[in-house]
mmJSON file of the N, C-alpha and C atoms, coordinates in Angstrom:
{"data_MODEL":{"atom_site":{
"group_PDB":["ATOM","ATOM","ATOM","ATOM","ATOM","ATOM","ATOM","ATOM","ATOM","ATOM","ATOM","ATOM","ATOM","ATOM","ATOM","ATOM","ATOM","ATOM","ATOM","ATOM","ATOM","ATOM","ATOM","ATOM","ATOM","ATOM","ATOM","ATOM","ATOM","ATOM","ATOM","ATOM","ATOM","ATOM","ATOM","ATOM","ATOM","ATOM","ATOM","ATOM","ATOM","ATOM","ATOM","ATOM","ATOM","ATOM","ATOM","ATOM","ATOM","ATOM","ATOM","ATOM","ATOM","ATOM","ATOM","ATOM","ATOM","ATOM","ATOM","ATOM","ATOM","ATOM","ATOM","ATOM","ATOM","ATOM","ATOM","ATOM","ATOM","ATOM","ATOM","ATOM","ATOM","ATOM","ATOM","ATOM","ATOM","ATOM","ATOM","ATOM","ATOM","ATOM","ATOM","ATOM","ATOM","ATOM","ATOM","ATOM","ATOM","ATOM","ATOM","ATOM","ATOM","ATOM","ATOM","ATOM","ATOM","ATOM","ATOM","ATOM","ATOM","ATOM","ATOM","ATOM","ATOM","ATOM","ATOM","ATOM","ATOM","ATOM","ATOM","ATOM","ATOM","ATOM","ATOM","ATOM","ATOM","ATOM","ATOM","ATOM","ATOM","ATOM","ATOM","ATOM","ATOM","ATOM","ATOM","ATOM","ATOM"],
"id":[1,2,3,4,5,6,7,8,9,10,11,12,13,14,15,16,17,18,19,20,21,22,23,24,25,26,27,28,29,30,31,32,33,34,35,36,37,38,39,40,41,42,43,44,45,46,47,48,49,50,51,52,53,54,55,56,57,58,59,60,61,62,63,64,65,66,67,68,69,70,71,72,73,74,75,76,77,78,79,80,81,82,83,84,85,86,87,88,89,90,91,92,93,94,95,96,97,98,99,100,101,102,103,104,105,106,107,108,109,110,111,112,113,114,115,116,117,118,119,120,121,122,123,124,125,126,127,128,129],
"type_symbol":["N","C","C","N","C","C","N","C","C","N","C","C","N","C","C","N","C","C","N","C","C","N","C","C","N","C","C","N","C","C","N","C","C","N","C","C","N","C","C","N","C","C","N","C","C","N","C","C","N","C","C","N","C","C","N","C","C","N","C","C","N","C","C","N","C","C","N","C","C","N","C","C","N","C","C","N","C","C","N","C","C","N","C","C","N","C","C","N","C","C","N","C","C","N","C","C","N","C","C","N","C","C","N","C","C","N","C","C","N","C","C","N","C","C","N","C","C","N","C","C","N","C","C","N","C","C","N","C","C"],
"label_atom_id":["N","CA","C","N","CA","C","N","CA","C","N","CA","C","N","CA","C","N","CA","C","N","CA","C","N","CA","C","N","CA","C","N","CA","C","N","CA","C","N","CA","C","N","CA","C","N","CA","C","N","CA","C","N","CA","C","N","CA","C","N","CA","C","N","CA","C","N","CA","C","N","CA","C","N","CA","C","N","CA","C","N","CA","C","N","CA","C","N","CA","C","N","CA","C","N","CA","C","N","CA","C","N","CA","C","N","CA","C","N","CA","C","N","CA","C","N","CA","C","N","CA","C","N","CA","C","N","CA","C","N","CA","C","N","CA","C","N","CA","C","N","CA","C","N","CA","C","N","CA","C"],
"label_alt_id":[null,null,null,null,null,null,null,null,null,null,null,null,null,null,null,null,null,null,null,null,null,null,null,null,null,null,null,null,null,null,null,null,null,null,null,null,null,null,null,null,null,null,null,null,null,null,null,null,null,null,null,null,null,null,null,null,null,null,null,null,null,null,null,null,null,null,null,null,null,null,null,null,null,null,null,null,null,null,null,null,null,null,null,null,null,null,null,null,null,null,null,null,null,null,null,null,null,null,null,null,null,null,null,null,null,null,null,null,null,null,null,null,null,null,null,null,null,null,null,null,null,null,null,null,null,null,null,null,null],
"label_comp_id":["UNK","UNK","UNK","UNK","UNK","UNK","UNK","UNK","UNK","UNK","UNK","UNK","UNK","UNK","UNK","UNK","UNK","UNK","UNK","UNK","UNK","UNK","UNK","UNK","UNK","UNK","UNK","UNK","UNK","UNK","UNK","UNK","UNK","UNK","UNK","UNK","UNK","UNK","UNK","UNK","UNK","UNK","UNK","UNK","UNK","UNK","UNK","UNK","UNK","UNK","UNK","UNK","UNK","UNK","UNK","UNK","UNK","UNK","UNK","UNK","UNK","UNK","UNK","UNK","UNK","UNK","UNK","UNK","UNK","UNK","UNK","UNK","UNK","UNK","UNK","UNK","UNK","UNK","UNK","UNK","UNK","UNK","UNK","UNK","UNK","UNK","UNK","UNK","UNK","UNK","UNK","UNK","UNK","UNK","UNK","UNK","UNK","UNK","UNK","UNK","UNK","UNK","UNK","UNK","UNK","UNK","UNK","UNK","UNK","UNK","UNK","UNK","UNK","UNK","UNK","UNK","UNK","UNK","UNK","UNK","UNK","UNK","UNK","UNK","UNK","UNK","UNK","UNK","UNK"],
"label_asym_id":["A","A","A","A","A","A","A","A","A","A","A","A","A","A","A","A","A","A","A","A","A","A","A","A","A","A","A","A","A","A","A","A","A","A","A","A","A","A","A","A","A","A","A","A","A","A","A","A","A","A","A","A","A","A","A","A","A","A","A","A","A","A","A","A","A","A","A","A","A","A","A","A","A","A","A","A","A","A","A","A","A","A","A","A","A","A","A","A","A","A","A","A","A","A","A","A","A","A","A","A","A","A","A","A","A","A","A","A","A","A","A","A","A","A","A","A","A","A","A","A","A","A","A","A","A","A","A","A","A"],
"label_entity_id":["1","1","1","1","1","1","1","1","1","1","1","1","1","1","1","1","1","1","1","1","1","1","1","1","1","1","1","1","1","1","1","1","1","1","1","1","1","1","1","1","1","1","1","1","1","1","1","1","1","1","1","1","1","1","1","1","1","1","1","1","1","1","1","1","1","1","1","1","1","1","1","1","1","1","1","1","1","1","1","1","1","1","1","1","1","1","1","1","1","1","1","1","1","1","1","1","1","1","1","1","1","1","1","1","1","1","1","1","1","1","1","1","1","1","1","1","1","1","1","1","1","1","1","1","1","1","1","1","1"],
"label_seq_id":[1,1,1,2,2,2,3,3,3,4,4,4,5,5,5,6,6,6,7,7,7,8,8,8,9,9,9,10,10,10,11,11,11,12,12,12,13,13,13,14,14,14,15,15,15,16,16,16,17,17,17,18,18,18,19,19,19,20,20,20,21,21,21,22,22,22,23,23,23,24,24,24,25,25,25,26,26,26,27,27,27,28,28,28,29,29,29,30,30,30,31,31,31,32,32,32,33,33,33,34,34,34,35,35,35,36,36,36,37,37,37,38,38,38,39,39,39,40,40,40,41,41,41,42,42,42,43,43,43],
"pdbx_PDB_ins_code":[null,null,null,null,null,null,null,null,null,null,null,null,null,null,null,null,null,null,null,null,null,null,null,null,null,null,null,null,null,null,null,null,null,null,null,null,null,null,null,null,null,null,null,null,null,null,null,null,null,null,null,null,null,null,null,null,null,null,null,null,null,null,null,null,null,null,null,null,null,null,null,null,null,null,null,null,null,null,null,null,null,null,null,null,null,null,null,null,null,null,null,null,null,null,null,null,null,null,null,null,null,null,null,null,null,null,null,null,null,null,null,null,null,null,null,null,null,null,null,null,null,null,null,null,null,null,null,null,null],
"Cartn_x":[135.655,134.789,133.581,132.465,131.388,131.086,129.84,129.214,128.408,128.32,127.036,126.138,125.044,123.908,123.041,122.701,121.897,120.802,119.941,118.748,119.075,118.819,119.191,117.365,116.579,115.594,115.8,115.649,115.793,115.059,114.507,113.747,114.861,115.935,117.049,118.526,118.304,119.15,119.093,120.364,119.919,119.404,118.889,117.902,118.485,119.151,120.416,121.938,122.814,124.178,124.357,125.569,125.448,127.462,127.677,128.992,129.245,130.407,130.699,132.575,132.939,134.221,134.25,135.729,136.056,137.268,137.902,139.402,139.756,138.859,138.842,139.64,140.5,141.292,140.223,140.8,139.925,139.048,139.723,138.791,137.865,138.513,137.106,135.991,135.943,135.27,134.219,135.24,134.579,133.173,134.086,133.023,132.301,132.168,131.025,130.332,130.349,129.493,128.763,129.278,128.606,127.84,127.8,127.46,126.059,126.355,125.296,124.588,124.908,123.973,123.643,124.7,123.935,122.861,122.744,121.208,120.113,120.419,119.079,118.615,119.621,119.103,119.1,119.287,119.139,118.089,117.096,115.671,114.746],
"Cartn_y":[81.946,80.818,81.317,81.255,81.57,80.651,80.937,79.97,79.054,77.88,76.696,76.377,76.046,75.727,74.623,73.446,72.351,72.406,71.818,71.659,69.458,69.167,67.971,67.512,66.671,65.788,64.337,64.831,63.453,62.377,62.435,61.215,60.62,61.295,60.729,60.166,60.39,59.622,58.49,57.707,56.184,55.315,54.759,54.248,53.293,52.697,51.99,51.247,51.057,50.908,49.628,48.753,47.642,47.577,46.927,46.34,45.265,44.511,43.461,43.189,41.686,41.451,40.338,39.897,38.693,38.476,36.94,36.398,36.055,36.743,36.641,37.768,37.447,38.832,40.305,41.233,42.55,42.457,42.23,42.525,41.292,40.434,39.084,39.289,39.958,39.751,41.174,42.268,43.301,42.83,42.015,41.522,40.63,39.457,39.319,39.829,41.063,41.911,42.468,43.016,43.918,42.915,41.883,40.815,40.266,39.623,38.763,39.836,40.635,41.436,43.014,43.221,44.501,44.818,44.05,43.825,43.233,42.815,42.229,43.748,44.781,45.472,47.042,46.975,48.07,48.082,47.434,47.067,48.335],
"Cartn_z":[-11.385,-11.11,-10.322,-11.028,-10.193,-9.009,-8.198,-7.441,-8.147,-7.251,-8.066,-7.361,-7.288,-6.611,-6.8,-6.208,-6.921,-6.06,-6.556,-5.481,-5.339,-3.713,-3.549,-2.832,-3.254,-3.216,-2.158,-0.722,0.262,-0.666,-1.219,-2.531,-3.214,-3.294,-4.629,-3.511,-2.335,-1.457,-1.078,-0.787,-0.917,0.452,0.571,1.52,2.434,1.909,2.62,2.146,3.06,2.386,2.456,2.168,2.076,2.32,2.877,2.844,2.807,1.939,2.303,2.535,2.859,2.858,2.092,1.638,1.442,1.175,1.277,1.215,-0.253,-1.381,-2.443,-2.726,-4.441,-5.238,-4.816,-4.869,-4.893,-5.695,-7.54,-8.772,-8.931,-8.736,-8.652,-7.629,-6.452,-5.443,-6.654,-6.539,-6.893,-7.915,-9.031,-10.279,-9.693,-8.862,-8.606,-7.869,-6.722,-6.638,-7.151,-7.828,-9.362,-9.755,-10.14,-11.169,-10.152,-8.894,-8.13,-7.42,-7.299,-6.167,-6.535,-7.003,-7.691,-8.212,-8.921,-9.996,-9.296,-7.945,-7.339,-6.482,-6.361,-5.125,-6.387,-7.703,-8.179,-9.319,-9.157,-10.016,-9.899],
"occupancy":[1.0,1.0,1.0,1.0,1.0,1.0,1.0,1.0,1.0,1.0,1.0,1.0,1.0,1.0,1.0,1.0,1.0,1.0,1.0,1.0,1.0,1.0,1.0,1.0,1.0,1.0,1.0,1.0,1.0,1.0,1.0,1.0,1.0,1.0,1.0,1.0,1.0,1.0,1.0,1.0,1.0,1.0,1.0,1.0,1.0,1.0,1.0,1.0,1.0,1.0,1.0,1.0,1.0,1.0,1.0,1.0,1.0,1.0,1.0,1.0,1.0,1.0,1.0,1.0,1.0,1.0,1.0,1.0,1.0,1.0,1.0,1.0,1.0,1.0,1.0,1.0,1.0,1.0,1.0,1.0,1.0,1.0,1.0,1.0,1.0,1.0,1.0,1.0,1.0,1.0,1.0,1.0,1.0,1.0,1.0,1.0,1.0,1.0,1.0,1.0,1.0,1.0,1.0,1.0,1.0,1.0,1.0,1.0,1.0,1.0,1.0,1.0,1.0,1.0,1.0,1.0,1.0,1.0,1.0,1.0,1.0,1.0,1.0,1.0,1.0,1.0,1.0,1.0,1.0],
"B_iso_or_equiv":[0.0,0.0,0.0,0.0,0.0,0.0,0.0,0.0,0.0,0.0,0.0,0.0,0.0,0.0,0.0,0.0,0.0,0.0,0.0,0.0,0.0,0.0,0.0,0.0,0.0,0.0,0.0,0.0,0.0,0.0,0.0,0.0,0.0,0.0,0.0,0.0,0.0,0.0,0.0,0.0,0.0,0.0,0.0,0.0,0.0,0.0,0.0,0.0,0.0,0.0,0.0,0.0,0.0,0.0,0.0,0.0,0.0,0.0,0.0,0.0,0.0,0.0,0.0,0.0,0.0,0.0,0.0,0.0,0.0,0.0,0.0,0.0,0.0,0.0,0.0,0.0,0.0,0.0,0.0,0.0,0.0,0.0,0.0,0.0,0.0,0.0,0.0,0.0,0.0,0.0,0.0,0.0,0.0,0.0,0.0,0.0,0.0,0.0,0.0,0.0,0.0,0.0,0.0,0.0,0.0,0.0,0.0,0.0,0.0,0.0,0.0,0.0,0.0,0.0,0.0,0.0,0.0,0.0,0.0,0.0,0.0,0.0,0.0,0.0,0.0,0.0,0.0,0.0,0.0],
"pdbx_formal_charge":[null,null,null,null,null,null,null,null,null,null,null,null,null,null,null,null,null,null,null,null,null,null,null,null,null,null,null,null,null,null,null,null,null,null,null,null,null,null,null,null,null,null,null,null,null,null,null,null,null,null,null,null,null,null,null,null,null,null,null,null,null,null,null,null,null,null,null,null,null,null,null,null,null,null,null,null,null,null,null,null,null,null,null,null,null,null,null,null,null,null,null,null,null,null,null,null,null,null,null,null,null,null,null,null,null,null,null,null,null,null,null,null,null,null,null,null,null,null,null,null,null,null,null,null,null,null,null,null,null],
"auth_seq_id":[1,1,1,2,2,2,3,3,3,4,4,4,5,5,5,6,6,6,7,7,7,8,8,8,9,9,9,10,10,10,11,11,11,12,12,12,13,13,13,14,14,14,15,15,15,16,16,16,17,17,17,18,18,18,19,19,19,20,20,20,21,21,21,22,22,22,23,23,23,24,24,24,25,25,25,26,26,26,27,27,27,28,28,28,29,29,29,30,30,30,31,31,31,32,32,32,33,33,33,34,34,34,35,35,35,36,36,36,37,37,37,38,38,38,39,39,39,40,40,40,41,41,41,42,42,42,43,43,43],
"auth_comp_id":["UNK","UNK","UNK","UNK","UNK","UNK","UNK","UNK","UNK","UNK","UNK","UNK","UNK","UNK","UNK","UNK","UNK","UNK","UNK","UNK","UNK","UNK","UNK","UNK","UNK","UNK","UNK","UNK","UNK","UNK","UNK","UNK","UNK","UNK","UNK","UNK","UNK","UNK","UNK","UNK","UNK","UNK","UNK","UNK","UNK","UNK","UNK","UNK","UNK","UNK","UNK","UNK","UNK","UNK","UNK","UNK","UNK","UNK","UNK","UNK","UNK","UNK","UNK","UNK","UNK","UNK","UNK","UNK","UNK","UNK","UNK","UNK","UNK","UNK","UNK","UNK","UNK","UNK","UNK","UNK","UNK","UNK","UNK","UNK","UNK","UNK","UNK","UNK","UNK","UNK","UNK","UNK","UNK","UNK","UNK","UNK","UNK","UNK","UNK","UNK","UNK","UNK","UNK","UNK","UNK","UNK","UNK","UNK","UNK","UNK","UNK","UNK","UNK","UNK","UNK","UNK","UNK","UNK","UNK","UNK","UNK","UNK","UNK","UNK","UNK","UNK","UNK","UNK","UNK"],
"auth_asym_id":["A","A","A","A","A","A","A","A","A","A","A","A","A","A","A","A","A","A","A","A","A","A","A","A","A","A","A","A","A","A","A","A","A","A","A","A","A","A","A","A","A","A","A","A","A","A","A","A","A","A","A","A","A","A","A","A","A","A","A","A","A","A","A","A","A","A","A","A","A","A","A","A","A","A","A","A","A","A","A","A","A","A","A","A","A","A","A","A","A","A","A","A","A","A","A","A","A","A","A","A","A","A","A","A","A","A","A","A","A","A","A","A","A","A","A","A","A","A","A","A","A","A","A","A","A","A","A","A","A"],
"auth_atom_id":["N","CA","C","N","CA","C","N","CA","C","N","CA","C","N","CA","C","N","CA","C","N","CA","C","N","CA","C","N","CA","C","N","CA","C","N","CA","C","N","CA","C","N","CA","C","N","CA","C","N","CA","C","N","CA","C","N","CA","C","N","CA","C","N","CA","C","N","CA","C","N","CA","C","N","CA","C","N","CA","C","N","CA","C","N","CA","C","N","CA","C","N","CA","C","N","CA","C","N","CA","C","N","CA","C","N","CA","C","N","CA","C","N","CA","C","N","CA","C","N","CA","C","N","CA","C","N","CA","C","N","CA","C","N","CA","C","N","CA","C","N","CA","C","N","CA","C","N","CA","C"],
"pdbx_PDB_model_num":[1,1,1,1,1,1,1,1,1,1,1,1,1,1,1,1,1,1,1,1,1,1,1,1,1,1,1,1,1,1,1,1,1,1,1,1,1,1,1,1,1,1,1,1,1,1,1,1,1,1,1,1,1,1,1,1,1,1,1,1,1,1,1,1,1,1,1,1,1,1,1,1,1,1,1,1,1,1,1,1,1,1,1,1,1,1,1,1,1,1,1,1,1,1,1,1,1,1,1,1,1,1,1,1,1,1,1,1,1,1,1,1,1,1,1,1,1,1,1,1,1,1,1,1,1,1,1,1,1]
}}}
């Protein structure tokens, strides 16, 4: 196995994180995450 090398661009790191909670199923909460807010903050 050789070595690997990437070149990493502070430009392509993400700018900020986002957490949330809720008393909702895991996969429902998950899908509407994905669904309501994802798409507003990944334009």
């Amino acid at each position: 196995m050789s070595p690997e090398m990437s070149k990493v661009s502070p430009n392509d790191l993400p700018i900020m994180s986002i957490s949330a909670t809720s008393d909702m199923p895991a996969t429902e909460f998950y899908q509407k995450m994905k669904d309501d807010f994802y798409h507003k903050f990944n334009n």
